[in-house]
BAMAR-889469 format. One record per atom (N, C-alpha, C): residue in one letter; residue number from 1; x, y, z; atom name. Coordinates in nm, 4 decimals. Example, Ala and Ser with C-alpha at 12.3 -4.5 7.8 and 13.67 -1.06 7.14 Angstrom:
aa,i,xx,yy,zz,at
A,1,1.3190,-0.5690,0.7800,N
A,1,1.2300,-0.4500,0.7800,CA
A,1,1.3200,-0.3300,0.7800,C
S,2,1.2850,-0.2250,0.7080,N
S,2,1.3670,-0.1060,0.7140,CA
S,2,1.2900,0.0030,0.7870,C
END
This chain:
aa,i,xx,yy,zz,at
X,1,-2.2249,1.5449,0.6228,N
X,1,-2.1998,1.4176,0.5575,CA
X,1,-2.1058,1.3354,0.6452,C
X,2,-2.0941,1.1999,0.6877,N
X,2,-2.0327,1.1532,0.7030,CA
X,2,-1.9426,1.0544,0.6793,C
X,3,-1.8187,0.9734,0.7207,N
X,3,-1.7341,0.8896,0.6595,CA
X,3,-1.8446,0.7765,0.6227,C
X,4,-1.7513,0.6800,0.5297,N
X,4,-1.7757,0.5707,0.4547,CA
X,4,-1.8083,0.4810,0.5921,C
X,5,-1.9593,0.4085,0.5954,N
X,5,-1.9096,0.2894,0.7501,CA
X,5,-1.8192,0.1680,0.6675,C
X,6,-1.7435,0.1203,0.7185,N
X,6,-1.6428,0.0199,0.7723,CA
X,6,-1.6397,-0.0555,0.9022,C
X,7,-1.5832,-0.1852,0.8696,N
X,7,-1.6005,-0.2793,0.9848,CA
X,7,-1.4534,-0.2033,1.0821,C
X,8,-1.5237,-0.2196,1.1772,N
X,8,-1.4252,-0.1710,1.2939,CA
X,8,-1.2982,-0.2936,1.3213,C
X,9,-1.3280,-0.4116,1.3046,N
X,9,-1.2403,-0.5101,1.3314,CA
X,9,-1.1984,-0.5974,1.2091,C
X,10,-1.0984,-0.6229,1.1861,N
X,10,-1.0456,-0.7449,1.1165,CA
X,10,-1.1619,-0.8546,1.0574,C
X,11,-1.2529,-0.8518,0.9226,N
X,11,-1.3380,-0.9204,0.9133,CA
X,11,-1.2535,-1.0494,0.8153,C
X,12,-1.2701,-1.1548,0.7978,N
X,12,-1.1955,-1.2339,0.7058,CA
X,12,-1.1901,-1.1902,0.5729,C
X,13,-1.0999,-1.1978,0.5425,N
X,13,-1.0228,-1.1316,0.4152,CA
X,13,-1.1006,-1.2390,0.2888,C
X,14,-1.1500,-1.1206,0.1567,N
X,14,-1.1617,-1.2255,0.0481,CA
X,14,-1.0806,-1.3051,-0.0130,C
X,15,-1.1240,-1.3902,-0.0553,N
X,15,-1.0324,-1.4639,-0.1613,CA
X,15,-0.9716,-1.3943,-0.2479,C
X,16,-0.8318,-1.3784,-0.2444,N
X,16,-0.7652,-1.2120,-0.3801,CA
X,16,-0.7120,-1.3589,-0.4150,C
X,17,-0.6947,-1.4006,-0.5597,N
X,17,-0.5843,-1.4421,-0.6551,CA
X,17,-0.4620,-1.3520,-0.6629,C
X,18,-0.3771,-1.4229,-0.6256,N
X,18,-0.2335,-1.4192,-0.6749,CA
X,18,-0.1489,-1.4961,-0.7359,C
X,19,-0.0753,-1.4505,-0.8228,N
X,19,0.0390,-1.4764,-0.9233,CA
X,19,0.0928,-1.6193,-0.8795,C
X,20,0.1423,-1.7092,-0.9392,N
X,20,0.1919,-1.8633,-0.8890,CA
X,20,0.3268,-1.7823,-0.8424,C
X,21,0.4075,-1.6725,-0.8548,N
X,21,0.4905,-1.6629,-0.8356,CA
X,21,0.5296,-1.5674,-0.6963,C
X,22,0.4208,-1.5605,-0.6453,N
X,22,0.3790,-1.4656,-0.5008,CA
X,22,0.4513,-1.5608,-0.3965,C
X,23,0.4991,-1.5190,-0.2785,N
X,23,0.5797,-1.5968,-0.1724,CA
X,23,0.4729,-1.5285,-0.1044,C
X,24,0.4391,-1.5778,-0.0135,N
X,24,0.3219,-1.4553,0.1055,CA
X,24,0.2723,-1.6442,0.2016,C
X,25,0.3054,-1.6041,0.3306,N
X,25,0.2131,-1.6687,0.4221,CA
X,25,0.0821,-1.6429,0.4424,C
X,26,0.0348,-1.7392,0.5150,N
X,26,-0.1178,-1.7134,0.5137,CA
X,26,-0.1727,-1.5759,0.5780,C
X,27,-0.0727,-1.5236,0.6966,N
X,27,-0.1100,-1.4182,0.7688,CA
X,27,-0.1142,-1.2837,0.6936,C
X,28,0.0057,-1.3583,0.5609,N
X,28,0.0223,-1.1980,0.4508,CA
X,28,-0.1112,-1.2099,0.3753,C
X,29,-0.1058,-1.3386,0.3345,N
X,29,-0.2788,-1.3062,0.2304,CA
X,29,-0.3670,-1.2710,0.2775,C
X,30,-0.4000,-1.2693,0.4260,N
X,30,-0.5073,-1.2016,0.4730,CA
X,30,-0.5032,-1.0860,0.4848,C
X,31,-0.3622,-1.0114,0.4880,N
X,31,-0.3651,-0.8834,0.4786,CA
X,31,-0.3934,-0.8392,0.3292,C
X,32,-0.3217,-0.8819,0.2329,N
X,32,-0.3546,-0.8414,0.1246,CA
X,32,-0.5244,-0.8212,0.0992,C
X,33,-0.5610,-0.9376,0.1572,N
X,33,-0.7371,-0.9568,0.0939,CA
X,33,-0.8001,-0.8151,0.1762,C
X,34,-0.7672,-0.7564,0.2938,N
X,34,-0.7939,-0.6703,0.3669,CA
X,34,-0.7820,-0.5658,0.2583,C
X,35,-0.6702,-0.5105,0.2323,N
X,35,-0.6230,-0.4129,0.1852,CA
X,35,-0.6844,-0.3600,0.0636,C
X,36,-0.6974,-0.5362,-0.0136,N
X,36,-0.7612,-0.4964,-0.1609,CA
X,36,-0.9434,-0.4722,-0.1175,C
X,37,-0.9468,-0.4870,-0.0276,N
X,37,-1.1401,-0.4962,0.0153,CA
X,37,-1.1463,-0.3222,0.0501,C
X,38,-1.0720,-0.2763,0.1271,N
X,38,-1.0836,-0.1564,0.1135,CA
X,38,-1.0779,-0.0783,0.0251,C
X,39,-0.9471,-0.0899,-0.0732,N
X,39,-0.9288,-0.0615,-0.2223,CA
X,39,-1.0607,-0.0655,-0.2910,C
X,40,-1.1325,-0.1959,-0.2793,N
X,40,-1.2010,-0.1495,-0.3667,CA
X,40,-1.3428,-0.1320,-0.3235,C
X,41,-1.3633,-0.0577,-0.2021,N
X,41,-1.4969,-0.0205,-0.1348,CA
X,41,-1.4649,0.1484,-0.1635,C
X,42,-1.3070,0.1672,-0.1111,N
X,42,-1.3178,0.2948,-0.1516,CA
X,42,-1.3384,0.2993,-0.3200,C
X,43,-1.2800,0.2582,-0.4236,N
X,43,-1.3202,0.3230,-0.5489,CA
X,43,-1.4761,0.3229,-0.5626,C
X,44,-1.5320,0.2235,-0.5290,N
X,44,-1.6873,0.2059,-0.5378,CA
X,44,-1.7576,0.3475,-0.4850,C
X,45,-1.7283,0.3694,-0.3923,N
X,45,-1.7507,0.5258,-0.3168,CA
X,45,-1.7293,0.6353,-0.3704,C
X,46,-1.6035,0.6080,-0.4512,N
X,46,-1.5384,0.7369,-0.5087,CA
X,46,-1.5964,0.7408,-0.6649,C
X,47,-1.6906,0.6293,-0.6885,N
X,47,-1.7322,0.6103,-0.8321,CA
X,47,-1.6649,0.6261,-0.9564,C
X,48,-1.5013,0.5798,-0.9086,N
X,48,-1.3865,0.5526,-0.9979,CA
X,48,-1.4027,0.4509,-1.1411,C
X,49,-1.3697,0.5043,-1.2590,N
X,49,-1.4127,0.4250,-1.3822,CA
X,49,-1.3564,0.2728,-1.3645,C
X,50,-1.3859,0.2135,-1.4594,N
X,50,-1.3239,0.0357,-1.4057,CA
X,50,-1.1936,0.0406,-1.4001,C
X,51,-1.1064,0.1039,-1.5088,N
X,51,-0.9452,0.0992,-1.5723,CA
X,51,-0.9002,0.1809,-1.4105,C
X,52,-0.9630,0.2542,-1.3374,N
X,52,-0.8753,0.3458,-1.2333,CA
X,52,-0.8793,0.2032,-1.1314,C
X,53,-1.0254,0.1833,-1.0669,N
X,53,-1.0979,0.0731,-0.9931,CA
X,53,-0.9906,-0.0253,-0.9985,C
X,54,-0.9675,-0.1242,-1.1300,N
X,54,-0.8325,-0.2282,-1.1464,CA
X,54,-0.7444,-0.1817,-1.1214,C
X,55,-0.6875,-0.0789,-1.1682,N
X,55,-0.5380,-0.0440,-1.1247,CA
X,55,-0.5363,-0.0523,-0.9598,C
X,56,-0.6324,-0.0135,-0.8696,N
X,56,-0.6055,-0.0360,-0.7635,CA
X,56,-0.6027,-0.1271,-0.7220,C
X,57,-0.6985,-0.1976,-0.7891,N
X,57,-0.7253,-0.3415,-0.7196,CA
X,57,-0.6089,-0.3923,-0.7222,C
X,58,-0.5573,-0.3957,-0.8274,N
X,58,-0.4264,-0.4810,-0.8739,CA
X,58,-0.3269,-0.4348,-0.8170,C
X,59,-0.2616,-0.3066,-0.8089,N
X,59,-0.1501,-0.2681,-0.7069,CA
X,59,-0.1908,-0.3712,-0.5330,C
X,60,-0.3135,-0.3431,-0.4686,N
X,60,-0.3673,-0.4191,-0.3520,CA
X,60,-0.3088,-0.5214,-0.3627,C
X,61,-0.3391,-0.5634,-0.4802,N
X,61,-0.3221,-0.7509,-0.4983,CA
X,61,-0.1785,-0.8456,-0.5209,C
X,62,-0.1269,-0.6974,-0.5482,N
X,62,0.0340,-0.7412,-0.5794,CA
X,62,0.1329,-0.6578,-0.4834,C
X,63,0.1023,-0.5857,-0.4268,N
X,63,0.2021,-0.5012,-0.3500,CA
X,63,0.2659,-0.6076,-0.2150,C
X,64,0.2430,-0.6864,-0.2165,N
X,64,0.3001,-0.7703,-0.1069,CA
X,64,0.3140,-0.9003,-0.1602,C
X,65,0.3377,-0.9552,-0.2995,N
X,65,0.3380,-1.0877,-0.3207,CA
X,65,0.4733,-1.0962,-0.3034,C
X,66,0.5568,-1.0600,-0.3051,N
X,66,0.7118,-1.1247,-0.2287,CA
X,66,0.7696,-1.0680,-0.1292,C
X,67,0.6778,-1.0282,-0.0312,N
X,67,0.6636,-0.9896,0.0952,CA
X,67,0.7703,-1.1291,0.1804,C
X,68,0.7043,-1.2343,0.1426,N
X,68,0.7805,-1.3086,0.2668,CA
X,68,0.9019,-1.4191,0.2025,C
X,69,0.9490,-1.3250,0.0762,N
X,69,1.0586,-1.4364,0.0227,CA
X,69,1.1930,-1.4001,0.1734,C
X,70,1.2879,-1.4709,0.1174,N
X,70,1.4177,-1.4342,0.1798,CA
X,70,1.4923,-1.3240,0.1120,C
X,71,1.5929,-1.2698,0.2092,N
X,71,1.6902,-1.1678,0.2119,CA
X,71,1.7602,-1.1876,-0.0069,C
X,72,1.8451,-1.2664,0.0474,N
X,72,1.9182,-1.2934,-0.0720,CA
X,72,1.8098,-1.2956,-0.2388,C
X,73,1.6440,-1.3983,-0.2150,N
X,73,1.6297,-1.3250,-0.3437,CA
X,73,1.5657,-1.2104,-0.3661,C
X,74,1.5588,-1.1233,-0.2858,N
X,74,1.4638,-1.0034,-0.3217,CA
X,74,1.5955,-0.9122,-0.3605,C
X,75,1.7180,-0.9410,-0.2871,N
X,75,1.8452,-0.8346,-0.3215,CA
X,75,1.8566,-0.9144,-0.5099,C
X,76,1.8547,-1.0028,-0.5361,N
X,76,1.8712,-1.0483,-0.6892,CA
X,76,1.8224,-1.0040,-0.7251,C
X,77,1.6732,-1.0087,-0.7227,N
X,77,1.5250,-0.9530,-0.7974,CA
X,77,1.5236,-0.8049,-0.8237,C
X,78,1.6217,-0.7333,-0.6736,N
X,78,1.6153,-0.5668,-0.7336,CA
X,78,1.7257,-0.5504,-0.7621,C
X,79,1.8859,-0.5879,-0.7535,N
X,79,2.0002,-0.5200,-0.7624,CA
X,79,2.0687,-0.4435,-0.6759,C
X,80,1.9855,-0.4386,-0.5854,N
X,80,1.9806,-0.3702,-0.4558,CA
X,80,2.0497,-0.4069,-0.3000,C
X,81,2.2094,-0.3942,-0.3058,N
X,81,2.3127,-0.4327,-0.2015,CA
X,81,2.2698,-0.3458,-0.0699,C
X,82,2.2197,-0.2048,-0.0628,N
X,82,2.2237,-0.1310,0.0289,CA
X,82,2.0952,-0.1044,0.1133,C
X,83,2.0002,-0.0893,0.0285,N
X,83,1.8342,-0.0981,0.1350,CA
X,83,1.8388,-0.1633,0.2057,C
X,84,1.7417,-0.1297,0.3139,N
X,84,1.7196,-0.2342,0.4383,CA
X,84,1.6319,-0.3472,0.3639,C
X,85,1.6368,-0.4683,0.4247,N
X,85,1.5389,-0.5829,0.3696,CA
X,85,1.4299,-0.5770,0.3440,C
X,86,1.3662,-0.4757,0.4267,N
X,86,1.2123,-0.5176,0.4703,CA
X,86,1.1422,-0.3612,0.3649,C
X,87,1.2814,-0.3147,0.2999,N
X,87,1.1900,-0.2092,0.1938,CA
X,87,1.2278,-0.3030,0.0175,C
X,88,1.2617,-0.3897,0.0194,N
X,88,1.3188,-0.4314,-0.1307,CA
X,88,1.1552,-0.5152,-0.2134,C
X,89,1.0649,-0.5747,-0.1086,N
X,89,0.9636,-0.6794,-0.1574,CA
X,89,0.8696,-0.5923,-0.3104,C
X,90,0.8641,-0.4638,-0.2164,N
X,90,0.7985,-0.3851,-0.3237,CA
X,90,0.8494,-0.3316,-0.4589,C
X,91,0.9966,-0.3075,-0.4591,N
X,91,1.0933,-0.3318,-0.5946,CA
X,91,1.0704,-0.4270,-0.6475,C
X,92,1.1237,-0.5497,-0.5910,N
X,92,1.1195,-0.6952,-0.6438,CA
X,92,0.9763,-0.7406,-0.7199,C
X,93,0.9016,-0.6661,-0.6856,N
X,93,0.7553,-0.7216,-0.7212,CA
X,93,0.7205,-0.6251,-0.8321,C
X,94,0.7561,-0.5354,-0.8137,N
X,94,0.7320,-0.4079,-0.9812,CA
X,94,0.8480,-0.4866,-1.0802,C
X,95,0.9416,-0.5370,-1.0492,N
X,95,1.0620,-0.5638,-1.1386,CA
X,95,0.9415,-0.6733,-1.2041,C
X,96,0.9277,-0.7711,-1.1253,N
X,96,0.8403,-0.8993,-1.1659,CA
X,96,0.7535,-0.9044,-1.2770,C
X,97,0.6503,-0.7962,-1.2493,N
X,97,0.5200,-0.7919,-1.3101,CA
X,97,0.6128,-0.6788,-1.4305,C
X,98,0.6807,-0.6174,-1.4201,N
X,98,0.7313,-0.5402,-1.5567,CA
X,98,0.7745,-0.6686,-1.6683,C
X,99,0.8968,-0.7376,-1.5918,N
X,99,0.8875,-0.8752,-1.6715,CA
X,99,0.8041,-0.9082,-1.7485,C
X,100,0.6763,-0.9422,-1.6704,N
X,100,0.5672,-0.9736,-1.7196,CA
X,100,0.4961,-0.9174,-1.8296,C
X,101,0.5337,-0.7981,-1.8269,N
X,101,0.4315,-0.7303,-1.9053,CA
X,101,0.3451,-0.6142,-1.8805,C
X,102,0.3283,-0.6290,-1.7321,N
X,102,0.2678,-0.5033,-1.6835,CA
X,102,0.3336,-0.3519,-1.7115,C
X,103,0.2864,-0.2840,-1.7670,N
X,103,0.2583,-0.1378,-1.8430,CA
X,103,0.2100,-0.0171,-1.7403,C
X,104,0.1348,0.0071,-1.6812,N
X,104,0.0812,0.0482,-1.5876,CA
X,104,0.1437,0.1453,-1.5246,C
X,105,0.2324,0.2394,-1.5480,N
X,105,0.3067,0.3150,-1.4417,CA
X,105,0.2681,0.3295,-1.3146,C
X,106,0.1253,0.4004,-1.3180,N
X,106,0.0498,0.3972,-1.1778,CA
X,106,0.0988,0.2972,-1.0558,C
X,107,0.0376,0.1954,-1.1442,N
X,107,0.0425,0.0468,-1.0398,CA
X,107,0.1823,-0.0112,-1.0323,C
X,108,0.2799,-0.0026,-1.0980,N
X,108,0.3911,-0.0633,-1.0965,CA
X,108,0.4512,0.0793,-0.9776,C
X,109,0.4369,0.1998,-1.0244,N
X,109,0.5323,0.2887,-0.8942,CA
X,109,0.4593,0.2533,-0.7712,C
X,110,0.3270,0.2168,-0.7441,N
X,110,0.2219,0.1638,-0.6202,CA
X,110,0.3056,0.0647,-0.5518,C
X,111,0.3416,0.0026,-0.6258,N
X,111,0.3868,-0.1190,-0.5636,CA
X,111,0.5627,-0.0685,-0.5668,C
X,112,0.5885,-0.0457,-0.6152,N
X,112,0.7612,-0.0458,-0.5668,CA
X,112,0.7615,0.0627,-0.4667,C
X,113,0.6981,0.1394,-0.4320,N
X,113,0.7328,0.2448,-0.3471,CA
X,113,0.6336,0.2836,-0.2273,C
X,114,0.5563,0.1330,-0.2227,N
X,114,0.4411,0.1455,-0.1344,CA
X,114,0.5008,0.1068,0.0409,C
X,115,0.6196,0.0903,0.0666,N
X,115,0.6568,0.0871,0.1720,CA
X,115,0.7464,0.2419,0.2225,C
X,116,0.8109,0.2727,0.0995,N
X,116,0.9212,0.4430,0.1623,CA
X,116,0.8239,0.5064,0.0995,C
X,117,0.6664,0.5606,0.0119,N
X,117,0.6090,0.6426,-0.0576,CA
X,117,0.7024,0.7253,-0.1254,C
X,118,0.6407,0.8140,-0.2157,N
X,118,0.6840,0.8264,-0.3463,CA
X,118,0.5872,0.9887,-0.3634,C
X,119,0.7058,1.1222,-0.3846,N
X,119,0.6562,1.1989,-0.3858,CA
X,119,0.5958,1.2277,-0.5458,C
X,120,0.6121,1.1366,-0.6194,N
X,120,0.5203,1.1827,-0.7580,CA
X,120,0.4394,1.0766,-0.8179,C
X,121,0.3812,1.0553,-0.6873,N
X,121,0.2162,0.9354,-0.6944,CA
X,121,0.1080,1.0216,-0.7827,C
X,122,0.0069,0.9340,-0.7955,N
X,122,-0.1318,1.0177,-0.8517,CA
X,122,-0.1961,0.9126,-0.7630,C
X,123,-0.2903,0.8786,-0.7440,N
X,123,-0.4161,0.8334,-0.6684,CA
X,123,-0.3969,0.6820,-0.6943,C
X,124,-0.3071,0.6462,-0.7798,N
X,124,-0.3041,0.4973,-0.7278,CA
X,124,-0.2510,0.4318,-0.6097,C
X,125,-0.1093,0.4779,-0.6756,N
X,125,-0.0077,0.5248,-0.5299,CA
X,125,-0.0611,0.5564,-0.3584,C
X,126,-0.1070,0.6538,-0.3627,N
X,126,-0.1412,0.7137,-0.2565,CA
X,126,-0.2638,0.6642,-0.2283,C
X,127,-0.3659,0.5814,-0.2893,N
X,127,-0.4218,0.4751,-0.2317,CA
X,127,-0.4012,0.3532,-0.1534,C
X,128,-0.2952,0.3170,-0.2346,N
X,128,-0.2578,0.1901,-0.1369,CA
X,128,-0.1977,0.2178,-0.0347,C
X,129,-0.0963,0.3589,-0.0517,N
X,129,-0.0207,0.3341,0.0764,CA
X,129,-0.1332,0.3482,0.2050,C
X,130,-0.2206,0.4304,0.1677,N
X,130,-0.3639,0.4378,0.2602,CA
X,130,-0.4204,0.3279,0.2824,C
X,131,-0.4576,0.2707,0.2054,N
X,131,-0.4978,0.1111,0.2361,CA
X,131,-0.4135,0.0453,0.3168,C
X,132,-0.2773,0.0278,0.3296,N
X,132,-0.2011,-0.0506,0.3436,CA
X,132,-0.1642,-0.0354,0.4737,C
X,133,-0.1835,0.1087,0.4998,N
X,133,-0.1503,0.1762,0.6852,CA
X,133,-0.2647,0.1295,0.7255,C
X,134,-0.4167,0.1549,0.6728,N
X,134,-0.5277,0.1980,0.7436,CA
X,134,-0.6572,0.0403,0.7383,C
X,135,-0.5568,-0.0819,0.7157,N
X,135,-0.6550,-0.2299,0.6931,CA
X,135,-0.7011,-0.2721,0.7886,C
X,136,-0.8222,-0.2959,0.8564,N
X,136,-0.8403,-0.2994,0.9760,CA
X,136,-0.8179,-0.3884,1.0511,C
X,137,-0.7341,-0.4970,0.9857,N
X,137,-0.6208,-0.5599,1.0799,CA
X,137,-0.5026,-0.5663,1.1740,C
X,138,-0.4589,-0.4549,1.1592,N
X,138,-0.3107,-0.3953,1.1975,CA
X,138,-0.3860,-0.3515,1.3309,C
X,139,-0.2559,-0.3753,1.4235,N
X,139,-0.3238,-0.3352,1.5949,CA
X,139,-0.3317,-0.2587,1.6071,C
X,140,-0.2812,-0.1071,1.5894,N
X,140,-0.2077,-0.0295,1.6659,CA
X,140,-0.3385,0.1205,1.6083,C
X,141,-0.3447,0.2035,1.7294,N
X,141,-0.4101,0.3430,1.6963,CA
X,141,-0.5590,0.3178,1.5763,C
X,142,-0.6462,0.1401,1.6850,N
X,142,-0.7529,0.1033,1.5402,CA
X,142,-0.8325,0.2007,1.5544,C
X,143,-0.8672,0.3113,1.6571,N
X,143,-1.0030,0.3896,1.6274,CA
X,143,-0.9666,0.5090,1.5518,C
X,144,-0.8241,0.5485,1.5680,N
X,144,-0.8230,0.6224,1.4834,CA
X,144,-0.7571,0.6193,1.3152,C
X,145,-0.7212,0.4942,1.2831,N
X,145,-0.6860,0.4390,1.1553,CA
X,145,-0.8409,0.4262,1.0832,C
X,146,-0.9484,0.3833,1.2178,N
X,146,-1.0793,0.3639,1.1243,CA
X,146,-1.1804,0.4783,1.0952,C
X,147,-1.1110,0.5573,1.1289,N
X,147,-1.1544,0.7071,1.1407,CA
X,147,-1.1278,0.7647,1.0172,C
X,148,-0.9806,0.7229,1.0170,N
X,148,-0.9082,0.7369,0.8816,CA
X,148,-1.0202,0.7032,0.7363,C
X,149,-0.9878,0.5665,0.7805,N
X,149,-1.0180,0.4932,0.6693,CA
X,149,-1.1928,0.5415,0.5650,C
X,150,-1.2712,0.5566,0.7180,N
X,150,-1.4139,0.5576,0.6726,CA
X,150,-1.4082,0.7461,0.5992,C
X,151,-1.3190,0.8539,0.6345,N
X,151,-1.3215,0.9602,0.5344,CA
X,151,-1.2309,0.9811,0.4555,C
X,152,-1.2055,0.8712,0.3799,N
X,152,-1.1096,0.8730,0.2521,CA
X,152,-1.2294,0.9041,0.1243,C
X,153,-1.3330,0.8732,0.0810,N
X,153,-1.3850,0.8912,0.0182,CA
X,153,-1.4740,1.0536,0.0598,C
X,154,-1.4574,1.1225,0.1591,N
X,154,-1.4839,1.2209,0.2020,CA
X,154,-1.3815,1.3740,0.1713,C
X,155,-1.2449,1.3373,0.1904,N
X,155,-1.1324,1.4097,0.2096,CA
X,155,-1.0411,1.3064,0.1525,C
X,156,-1.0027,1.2453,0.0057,N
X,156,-0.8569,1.1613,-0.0121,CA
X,156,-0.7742,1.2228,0.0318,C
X,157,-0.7430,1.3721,-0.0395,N
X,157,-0.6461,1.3988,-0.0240,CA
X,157,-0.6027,1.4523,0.1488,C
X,158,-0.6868,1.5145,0.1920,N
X,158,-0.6835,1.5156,0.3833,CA
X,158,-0.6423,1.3741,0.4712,C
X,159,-0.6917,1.2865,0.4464,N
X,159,-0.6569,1.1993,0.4864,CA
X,159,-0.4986,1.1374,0.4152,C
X,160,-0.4820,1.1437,0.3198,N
X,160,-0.3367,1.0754,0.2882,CA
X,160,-0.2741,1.1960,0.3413,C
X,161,-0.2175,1.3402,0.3956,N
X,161,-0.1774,1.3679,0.4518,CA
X,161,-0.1493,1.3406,0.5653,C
X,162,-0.2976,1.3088,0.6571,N
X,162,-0.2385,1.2698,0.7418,CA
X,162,-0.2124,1.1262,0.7813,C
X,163,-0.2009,1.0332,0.6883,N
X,163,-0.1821,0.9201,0.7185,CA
X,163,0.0214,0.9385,0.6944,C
X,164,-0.0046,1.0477,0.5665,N
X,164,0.1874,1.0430,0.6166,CA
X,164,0.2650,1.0994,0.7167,C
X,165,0.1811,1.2115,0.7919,N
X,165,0.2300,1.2087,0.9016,CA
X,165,0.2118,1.1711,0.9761,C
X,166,0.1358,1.0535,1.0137,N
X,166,0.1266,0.8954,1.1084,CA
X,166,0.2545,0.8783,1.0912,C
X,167,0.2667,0.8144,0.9687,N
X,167,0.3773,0.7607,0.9187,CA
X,167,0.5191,0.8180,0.9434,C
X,168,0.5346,0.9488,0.9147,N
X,168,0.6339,1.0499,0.9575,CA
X,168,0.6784,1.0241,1.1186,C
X,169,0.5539,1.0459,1.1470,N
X,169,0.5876,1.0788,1.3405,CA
X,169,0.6531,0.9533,1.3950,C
X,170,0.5900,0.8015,1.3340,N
X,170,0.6508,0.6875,1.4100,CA
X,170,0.8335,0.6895,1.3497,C
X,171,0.8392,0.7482,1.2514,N
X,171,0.9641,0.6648,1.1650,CA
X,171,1.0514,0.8185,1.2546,C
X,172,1.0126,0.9352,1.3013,N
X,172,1.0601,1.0078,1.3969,CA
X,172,1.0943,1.0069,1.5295,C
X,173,0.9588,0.9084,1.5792,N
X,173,0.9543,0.8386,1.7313,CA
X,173,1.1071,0.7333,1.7321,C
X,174,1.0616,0.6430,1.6341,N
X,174,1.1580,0.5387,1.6139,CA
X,174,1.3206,0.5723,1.5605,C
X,175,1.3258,0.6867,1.5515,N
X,175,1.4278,0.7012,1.5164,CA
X,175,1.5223,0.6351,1.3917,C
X,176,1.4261,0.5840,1.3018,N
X,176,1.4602,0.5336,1.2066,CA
X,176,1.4850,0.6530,1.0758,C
X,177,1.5644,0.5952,0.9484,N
X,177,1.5802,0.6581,0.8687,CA
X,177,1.5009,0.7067,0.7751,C
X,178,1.5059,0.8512,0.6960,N
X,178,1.4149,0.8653,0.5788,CA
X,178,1.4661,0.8636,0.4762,C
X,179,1.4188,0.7983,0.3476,N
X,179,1.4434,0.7814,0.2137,CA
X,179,1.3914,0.8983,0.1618,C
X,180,1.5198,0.8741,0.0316,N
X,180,1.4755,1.0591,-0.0117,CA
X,180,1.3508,1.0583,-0.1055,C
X,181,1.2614,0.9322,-0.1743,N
X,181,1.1309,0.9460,-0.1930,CA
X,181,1.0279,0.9646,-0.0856,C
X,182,1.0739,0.9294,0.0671,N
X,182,0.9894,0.9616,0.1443,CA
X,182,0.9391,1.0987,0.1541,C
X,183,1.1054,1.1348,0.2456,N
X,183,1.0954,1.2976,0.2324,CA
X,183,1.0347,1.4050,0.1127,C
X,184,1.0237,1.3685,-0.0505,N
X,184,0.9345,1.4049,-0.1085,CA
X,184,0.8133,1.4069,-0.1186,C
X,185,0.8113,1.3031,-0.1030,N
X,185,0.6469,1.2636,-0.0451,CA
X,185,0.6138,1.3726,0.0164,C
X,186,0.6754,1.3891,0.1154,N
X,186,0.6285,1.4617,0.2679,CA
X,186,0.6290,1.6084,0.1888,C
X,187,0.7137,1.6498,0.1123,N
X,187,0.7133,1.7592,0.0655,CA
X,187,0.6352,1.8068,-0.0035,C
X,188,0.5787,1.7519,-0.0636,N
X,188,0.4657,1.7884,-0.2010,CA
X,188,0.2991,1.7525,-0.0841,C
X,189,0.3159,1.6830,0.0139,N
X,189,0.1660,1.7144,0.0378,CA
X,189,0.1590,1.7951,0.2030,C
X,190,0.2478,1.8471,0.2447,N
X,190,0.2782,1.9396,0.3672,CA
X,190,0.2103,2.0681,0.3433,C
END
């Protein structure tokens, strides 16, 4: 059997609706539209019921809508003096849609923890963060991100392993820090 085919390159992103209250440049909505197109080619594949299917869609669709606010309101939006900047958008945006109304545990932990992952995901979670590494926009390692991507509906759970240790190895290369939901993460699927 083989992987799901997928476009090898960056095809133009659909039209995703977002919230009047989304900050995102044009370069972010195209990622989003990426992300949610995979989202939901993989559930189609995976012949996921509609209620699983939306939840992804919708984490896709919201996991980056205050991606490109500023410093100061995403620290308001979470409470959050000490994180680095560039992990708060995904707090700020679960805080939002809870506001709102959104219920969803799935999709609300998807989105707050879709940048450090989150060692007590179920398949919403650990979809997007797959989506979100593996959109075939992003430059870097594309033959083998699309390698990735096309046996997710083959191996989920094989592949989100090793998409966290993609993930692992650069934030090791880079010498950057791990959050202790990361390191769970890493723990529960090692």
């Amino acid at each position: 059997m083989t992987g799901m085919p997928l476009p090898d390159s960056a095809p133009p992103a659909p039209a995703v609706e977002l919230p009047a209250w989304a900050v995102v440049s044009e370069r972010r909505r195209a990622h989003i539209g990426r992300v949610t197109r995979l989202l939901d080619l993989w559930a189609r594949a995976l012949h996921l019921d509609s209620a699983e299917a939306q939840a992804w869609y919708d984490a896709g669709r919201w996991h980056d809508a205050l991606r490109d606010c500023d410093e100061a309101t995403l620290r308001a939006a979470t409470g959050d003096a000490e994180s680095p900047f560039g992990t708060l958008h995904g707090p700020a945006a679960a805080n939002k849609l809870e506001s709102l109304g959104e219920a969803r545990r799935d999709v609300l932990d998807a989105i707050r923890w879709h940048t450090t992952g989150s060692g007590t995901w179920g398949r919403t979670g650990r979809a997007l963060y797959m989506a979100d590494y593996l959109e075939p926009g992003r430059p870097f390692a594309v033959a083998d991100r699309s390698f990735l991507a096309q046996h997710v509906v083959l191996d989920f759970d094989g592949v989100f392993r090793q998409v966290v240790r993609h993930r692992f190895e650069w934030t090791l290369r880079e010498g950057k820090a791990f959050f202790p939901q990361t390191v769970a993460m890493w723990n529960a699927v090692r």
